[in-house]
C-alpha positions as CSV (number, residue, x, y, z in Angstrom):
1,X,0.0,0.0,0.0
2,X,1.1,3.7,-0.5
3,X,0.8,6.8,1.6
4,X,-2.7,7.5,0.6
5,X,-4.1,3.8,0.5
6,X,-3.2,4.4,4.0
7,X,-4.7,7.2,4.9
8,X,-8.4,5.6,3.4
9,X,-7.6,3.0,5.6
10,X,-7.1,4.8,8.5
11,X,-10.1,6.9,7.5
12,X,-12.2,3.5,7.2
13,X,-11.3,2.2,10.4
14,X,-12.1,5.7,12.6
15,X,-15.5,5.2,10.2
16,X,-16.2,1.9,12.1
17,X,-15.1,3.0,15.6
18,X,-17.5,5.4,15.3
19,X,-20.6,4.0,14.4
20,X,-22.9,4.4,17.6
21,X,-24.5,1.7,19.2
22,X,-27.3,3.1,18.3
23,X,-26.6,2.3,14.4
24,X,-28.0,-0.5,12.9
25,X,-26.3,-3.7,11.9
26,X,-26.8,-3.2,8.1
27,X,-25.0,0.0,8.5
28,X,-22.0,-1.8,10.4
29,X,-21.9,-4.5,8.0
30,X,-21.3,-2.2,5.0
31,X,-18.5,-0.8,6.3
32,X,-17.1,-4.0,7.5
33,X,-17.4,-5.4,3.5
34,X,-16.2,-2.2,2.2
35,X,-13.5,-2.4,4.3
36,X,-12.7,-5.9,3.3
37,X,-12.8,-5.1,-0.4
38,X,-10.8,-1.9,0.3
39,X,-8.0,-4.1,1.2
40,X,-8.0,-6.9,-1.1
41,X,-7.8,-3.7,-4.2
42,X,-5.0,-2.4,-2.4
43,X,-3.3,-5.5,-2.3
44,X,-3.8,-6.8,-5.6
45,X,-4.5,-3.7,-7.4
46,X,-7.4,-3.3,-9.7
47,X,-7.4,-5.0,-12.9
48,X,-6.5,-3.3,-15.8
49,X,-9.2,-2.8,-19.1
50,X,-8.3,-4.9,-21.7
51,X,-6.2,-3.3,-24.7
52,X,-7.5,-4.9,-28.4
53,X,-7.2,-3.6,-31.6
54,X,-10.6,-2.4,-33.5
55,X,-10.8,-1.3,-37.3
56,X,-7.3,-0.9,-37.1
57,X,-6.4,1.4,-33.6
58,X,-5.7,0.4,-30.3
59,X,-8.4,1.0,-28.4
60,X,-9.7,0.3,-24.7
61,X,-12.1,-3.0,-25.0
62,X,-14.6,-2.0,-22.3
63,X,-14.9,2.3,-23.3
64,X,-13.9,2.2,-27.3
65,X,-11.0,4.8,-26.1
66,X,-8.4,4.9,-28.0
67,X,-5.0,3.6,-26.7
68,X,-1.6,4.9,-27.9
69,X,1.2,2.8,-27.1
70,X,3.9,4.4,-25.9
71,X,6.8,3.0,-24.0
72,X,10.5,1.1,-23.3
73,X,12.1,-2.1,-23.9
74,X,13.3,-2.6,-20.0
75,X,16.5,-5.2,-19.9
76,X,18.7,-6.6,-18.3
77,X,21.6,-8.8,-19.4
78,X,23.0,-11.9,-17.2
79,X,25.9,-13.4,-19.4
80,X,24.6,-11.4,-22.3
81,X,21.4,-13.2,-22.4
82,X,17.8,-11.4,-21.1
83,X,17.4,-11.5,-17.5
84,X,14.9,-9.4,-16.1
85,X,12.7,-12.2,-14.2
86,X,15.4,-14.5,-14.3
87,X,16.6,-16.6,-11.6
88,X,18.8,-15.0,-8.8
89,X,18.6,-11.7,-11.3
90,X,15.3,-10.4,-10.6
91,X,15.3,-7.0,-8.6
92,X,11.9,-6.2,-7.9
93,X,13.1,-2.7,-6.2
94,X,14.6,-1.5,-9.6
95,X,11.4,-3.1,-11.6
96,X,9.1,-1.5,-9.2
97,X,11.3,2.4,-9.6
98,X,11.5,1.7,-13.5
99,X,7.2,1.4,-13.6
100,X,6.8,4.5,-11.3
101,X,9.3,6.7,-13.7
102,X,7.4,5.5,-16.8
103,X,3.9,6.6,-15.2
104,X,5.1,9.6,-13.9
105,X,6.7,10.4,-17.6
106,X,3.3,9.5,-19.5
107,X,4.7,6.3,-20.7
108,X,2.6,3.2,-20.3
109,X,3.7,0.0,-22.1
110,X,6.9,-2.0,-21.1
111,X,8.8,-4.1,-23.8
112,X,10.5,-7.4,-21.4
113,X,12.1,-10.6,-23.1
114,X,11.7,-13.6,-21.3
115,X,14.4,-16.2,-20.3
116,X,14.3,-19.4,-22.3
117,X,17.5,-20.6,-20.6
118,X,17.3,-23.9,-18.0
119,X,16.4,-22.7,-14.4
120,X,19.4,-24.6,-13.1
121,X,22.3,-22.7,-13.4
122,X,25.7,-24.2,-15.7
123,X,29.3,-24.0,-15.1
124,X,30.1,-20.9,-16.5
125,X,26.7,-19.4,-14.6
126,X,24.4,-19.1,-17.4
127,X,21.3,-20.2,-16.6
128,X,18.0,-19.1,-13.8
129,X,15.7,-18.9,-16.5
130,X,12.3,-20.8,-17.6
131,X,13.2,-24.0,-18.9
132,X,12.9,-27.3,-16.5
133,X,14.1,-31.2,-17.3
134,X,10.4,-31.2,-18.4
135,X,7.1,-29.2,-19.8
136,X,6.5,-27.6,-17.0
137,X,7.8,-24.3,-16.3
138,X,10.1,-22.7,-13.7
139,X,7.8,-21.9,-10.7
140,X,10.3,-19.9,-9.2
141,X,10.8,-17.8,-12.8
142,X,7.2,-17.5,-13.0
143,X,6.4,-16.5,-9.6
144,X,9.2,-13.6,-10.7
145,X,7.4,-13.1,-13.7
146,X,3.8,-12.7,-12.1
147,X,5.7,-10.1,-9.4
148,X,6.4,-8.2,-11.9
149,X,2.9,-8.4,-14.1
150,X,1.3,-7.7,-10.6
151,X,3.8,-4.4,-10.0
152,X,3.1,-3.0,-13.5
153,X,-1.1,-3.4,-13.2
154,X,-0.5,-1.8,-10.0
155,X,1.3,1.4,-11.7
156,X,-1.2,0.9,-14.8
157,X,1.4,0.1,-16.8
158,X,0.6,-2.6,-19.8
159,X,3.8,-5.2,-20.4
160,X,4.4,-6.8,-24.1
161,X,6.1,-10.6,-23.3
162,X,8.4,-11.4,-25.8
163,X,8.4,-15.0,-26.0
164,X,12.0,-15.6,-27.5
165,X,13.3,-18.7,-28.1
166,X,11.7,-21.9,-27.0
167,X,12.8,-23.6,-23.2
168,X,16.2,-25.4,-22.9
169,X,14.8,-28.9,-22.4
170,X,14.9,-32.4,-23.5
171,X,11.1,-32.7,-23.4
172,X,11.0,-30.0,-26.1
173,X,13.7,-30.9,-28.0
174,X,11.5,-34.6,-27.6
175,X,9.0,-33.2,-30.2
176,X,11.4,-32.9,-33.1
177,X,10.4,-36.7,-33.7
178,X,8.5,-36.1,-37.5
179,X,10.9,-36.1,-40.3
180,X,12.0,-32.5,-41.1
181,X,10.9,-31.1,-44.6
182,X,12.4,-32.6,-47.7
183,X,14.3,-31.7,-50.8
184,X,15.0,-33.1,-54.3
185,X,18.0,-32.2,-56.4
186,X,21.1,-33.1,-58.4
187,X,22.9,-33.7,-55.1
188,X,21.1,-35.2,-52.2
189,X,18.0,-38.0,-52.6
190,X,14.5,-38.0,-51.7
191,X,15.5,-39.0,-47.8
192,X,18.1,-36.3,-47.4
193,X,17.3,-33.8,-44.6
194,X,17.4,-30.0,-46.1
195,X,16.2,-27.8,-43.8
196,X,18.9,-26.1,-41.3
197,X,18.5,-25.9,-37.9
198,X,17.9,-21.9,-38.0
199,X,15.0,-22.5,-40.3
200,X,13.3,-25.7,-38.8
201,X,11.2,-23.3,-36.6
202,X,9.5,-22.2,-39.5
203,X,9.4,-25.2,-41.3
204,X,9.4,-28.5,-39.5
205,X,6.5,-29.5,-37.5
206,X,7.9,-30.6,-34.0
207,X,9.8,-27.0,-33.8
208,X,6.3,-25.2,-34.4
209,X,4.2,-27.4,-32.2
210,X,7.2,-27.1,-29.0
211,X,7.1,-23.1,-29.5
212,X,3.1,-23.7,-29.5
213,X,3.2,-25.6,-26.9
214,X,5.9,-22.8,-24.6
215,X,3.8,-20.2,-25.2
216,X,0.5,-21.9,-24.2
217,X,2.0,-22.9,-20.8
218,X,3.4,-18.9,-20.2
219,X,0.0,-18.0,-20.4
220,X,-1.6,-20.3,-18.6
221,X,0.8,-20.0,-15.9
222,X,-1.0,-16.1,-15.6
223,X,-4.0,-17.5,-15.9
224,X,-4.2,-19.9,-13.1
225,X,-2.7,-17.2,-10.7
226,X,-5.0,-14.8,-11.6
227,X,-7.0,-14.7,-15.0
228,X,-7.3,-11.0,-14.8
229,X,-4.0,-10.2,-14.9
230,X,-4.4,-11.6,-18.3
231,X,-5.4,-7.8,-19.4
232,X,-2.4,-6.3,-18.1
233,X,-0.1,-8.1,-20.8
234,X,-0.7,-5.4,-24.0
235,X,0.7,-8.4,-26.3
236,X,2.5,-11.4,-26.6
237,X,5.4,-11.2,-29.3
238,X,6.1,-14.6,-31.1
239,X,10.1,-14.1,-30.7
240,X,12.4,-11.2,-31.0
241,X,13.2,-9.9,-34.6
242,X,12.0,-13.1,-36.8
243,X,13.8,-14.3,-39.3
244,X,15.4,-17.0,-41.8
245,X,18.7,-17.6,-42.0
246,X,21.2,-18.4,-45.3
247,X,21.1,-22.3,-45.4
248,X,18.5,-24.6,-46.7
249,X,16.0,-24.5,-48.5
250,X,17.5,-20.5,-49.0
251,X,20.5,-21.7,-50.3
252,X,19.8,-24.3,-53.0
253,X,19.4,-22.9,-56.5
254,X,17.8,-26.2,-57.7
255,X,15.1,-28.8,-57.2
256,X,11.9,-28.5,-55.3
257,X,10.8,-27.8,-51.6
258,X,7.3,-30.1,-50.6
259,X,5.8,-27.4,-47.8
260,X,1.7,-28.1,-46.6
261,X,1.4,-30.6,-49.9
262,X,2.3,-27.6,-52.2
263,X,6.0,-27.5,-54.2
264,X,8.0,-24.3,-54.6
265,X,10.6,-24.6,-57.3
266,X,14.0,-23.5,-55.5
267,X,15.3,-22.2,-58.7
268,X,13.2,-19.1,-58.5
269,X,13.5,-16.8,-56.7
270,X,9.7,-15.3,-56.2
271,X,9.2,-19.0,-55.6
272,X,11.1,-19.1,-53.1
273,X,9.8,-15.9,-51.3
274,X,6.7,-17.4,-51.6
275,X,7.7,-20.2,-49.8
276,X,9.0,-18.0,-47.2
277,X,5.8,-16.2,-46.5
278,X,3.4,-19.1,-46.4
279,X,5.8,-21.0,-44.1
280,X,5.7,-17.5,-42.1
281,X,2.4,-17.2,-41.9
282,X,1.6,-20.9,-40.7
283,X,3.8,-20.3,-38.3
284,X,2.3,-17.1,-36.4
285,X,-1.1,-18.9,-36.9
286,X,-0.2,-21.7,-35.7
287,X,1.6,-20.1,-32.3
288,X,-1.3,-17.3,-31.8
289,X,-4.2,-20.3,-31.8
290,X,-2.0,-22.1,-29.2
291,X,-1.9,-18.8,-27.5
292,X,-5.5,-18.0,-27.8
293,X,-6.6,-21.2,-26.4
294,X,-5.9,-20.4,-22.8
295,X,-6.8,-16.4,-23.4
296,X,-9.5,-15.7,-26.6
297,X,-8.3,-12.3,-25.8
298,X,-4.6,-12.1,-26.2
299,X,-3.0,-10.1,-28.5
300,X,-0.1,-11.5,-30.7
301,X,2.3,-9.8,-33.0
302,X,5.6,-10.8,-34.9
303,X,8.6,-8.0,-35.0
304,X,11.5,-7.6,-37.6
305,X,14.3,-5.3,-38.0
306,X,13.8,-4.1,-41.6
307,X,16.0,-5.4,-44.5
308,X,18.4,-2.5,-44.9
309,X,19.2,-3.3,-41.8
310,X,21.4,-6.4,-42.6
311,X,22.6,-4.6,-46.2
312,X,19.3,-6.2,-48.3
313,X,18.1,-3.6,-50.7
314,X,14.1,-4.8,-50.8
315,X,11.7,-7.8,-50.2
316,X,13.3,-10.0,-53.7
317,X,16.8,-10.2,-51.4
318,X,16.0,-14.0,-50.3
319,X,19.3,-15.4,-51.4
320,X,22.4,-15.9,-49.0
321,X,24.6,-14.0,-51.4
322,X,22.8,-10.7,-51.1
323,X,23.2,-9.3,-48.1
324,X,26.0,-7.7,-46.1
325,X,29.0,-9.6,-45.5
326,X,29.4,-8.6,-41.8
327,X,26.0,-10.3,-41.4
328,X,27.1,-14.1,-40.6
329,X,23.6,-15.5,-40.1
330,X,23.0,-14.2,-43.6
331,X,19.7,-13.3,-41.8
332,X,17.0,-12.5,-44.2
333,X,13.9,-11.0,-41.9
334,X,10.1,-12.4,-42.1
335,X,7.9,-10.4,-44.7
336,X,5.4,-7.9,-42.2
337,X,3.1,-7.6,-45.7
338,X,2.6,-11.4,-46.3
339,X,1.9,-11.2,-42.2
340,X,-0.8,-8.7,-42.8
341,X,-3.3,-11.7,-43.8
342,X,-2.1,-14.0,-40.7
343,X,-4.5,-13.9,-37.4
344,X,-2.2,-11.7,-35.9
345,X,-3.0,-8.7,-34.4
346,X,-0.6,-5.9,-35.0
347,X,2.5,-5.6,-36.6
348,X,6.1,-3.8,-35.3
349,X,8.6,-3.2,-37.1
350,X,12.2,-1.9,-35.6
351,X,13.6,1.1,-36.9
352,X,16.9,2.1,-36.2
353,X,18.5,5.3,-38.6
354,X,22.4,5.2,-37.1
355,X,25.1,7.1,-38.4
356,X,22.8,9.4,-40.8
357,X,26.3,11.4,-41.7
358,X,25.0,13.3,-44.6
359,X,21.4,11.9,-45.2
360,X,18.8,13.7,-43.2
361,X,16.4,12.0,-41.0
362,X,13.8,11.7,-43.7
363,X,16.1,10.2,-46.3
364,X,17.1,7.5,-44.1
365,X,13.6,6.6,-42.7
366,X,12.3,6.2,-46.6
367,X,15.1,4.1,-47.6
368,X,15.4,2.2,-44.5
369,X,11.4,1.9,-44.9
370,X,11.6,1.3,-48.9
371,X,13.9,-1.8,-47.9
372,X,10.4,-3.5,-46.4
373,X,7.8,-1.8,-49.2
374,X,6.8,0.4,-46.5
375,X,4.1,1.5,-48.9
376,X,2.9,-2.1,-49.8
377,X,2.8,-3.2,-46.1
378,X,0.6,-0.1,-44.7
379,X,-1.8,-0.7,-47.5
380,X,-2.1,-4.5,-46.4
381,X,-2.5,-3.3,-42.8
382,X,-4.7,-1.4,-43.4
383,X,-7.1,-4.1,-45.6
384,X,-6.3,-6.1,-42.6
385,X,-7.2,-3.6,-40.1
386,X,-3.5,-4.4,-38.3
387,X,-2.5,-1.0,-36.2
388,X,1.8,-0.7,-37.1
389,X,4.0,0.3,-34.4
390,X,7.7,1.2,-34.0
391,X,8.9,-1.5,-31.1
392,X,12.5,-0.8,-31.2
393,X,14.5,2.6,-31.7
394,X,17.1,4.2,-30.6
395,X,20.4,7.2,-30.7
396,X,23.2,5.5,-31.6
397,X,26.5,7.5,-29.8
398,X,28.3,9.2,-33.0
399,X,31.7,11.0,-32.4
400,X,30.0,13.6,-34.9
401,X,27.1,14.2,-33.5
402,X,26.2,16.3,-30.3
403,X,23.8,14.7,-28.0
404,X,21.0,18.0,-28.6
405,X,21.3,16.7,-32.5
406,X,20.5,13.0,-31.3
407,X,17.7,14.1,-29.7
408,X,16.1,16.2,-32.5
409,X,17.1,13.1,-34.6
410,X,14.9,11.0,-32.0
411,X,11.8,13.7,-31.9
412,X,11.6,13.7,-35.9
413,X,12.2,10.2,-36.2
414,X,8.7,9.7,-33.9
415,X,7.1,12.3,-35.4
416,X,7.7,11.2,-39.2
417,X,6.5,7.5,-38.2
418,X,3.5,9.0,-36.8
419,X,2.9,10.8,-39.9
420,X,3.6,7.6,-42.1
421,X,0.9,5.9,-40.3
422,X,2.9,4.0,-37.1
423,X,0.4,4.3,-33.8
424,X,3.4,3.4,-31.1
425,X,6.8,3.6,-30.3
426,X,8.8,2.0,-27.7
427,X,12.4,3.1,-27.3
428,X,15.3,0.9,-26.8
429,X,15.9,0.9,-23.8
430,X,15.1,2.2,-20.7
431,X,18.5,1.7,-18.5
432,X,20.7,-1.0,-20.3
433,X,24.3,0.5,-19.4
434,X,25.8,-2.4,-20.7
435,X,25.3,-1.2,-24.0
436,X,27.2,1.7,-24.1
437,X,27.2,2.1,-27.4
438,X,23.2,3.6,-27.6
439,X,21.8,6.2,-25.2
440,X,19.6,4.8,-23.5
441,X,16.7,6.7,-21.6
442,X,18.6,7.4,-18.3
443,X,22.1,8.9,-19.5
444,X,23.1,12.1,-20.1
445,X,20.7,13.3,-17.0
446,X,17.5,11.4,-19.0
447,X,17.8,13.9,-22.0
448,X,16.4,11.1,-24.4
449,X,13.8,9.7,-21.6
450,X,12.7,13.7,-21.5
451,X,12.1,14.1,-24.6
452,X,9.8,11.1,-25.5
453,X,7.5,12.5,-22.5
454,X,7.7,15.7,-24.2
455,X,6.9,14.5,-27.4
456,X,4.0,12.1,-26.1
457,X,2.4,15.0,-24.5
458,X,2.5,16.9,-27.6
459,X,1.6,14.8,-29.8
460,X,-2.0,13.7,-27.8
């Protein structure tokens, strides 16, 4: 309780010491269940309305209000991996001061990864997060987790879950037992496995049903604590930044790939973006009805970085070959505009304009957006009725540029994407000094934190 649930309280109780003896029983009763119901709110805080998208905005389920999302990615990093509810990691104190600052600076989503590691800690201490030897889930992760979903209803702050990864655990790994997709060339037979690893969870049935299968269990873990704390998660995001990677099927310039009883010829490249897309959108389907079993409700989106991003010039850039050569994983992201007819809700795309050197702001947001087919995917959306937000961006720390010149950078990057249709925007991140390479929203005496309240006031 705070000050002022306090002071009702002790306002209640001198209420019911001095009820005379002449009152009546009704009128002492009253007072006794008010009282009662006083304290079980200030305990568990009232639930939060429900957040769903209608003809395309955000809006508040129960009033039709519209809802602008505007928040933080909140992180924290144990042996560079996502940590925030983790095991022996989890500072409730620090969660708590981080929900209060957002409320008090008219912010009111958070953006938190969750910790697919094994609960029992390794060697070289990695480890405290979700997974078990089994199905089941960490109860001591959870019961981290649902401290910190109770602490943000209690602030009205909504938190988006991003469900990366799928637990560290034999029983998981137990449901890769179907064959994994097959391919027919000049090179390998009929039998011949060609599907890499860093695609199978796209492609092969026992990776899509164990993600399913995570994800059901993270929500039913909230709803068997308490089902309305259900409405304080805005969304539940089906990985972080989703994408192929530069193996097979992407690699093979011959033969054909047999995906739901349909075959793509690998030698063409539309073919093979087709591929792509349907394989993309069975996949989100498939994960949001395993979500949606447990909670009609729930909200669920997929995010990408964009394709400039990783040196690919537009949505045809599917083969290994044509992307940067820093970029290892030869990552190729997830199409947002094939997503547009999936049963998702909403779609986020992650915009970050570093270095601009002599582009201005609005060159570098059109080409980084031209990359995607910007114009393509906010026409889908809108078909769709899908609301588009912004879910990761960020000032980049540049020798040449002042900090008062990464901020005006920051203030027209929002407004810009507001005015090309985006409806939220949640920076990255709130207090992450391990990356010292960003400014996050506490340095430089919180000039970046400062100016997205500013801007979110203006802009309402």
């Amino acid at each position: 309780m705070n000050f002022n649930d306090l002071m009702s309280l002790k306002i209640c109780l001198l209420t019911v010491g001095t009820v005379s003896s002449a009152g009546s029983l009704l009128k002492k009763t009253i007072l006794v269940f008010w009282f009662a119901a006083f304290c079980a709110g200030a305990v568990c805080g009232a639930a939060q309305e429900r957040i769903e998208v209608r003809d395309g905005q955000f809006s508040f389920a129960d009033s039709g209000a519209e809802f602008m999302p505007y928040g933080v990615n909140y992180c924290r990093l144990d042996n560079k991996w996502h940590s925030v509810f983790s095991i022996d990691c989890y500072d409730a104190e620090r969660f708590e001061a981080m929900l209060a600052d957002l409320k008090g600076n008219h912010l009111n989503v958070v953006r938190i990864f969750l910790d697919h590691r094994h609960e029992r800690k390794g060697s070289d201490g990695s480890g405290g997060g979700i997974a078990t030897d089994g199905f089941e889930l960490s109860e001591t992760y959870i019961a981290n987790m649902i401290d910190g979903l109770e602490r943000a209803r209690t602030h009205g702050i909504y938190v988006i879950l991003c469900l990366n990864g799928q637990p560290i655990s034999k029983a998981y790994q137990g449901l890769f037992s179907e064959p994994v997709p097959m391919v027919e060339n000049d090179m390998f037979s009929v039998d011949h496995p060609m599907c890499s690893l860093g695609n199978m969870k796209f492609f092969h049935p026992g990776a899509i049903r164990a993600r399913a299968e995570y994800f059901k269990r993270v929500v039913q873990a909230i709803a068997d604590h308490d089902s309305s704390l259900l409405a304080t998660v805005f969304s539940y995001e089906l990985g972080n930044e989703s994408y192929f990677v530069g193996k097979a099927p992407l690699n093979l310039r011959s033969g054909t790939f047999t995906f739901l009883g349909r075959d793509y010829d690998l030698s063409q490249d539309r073919e093979l973006r087709r591929l792509m897309d349907d394989a993309a959108v069975h996949w989100a389907n498939s994960s949001a009805a395993a979500i949606r079993l447990v909670d009609p409700k729930a909200m669920v989106s997929v995010n990408v970085f964009t394709y400039s991003a990783v040196g690919r010039q537009n949505l045809m850039a599917v083969r290994p070959d044509q992307g940067a050569e820093w970029d290892k994983k030869q990552r190729i992201p997830v199409n947002l505009k094939a997503l547009a007819d999936s049963s998702l809700d909403y779609l986020d795309v992650h915009i970050y304009l570093h270095r601009i050197g002599e582009s201005s702001v609005a060159e570098k947001l059109e080409e980084t957006l031209g990359s995607i087919d910007y114009d393509g995917l906010s026409k889908a959306a809108r078909r769709s009725g899908k609301p588009l937000i912004v879910g990761e961006y960020a000032a980049f720390k540049d020798p040449e540029r002042t900090l008062e010149q990464q901020a005006a950078d920051v203030r027209q990057q929002m407004t810009l994407c507001q005015e090309r249709g985006f409806q939220g925007f949640m920076y990255w991140t709130y207090d992450t000094d391990e990356q010292s390479n960003i400014y996050n929203l506490k340095m430089s005496d919180e000039r970046m934190l400062n100016v997205m309240a500013e801007w979110v006031v203006e802009s309402k």
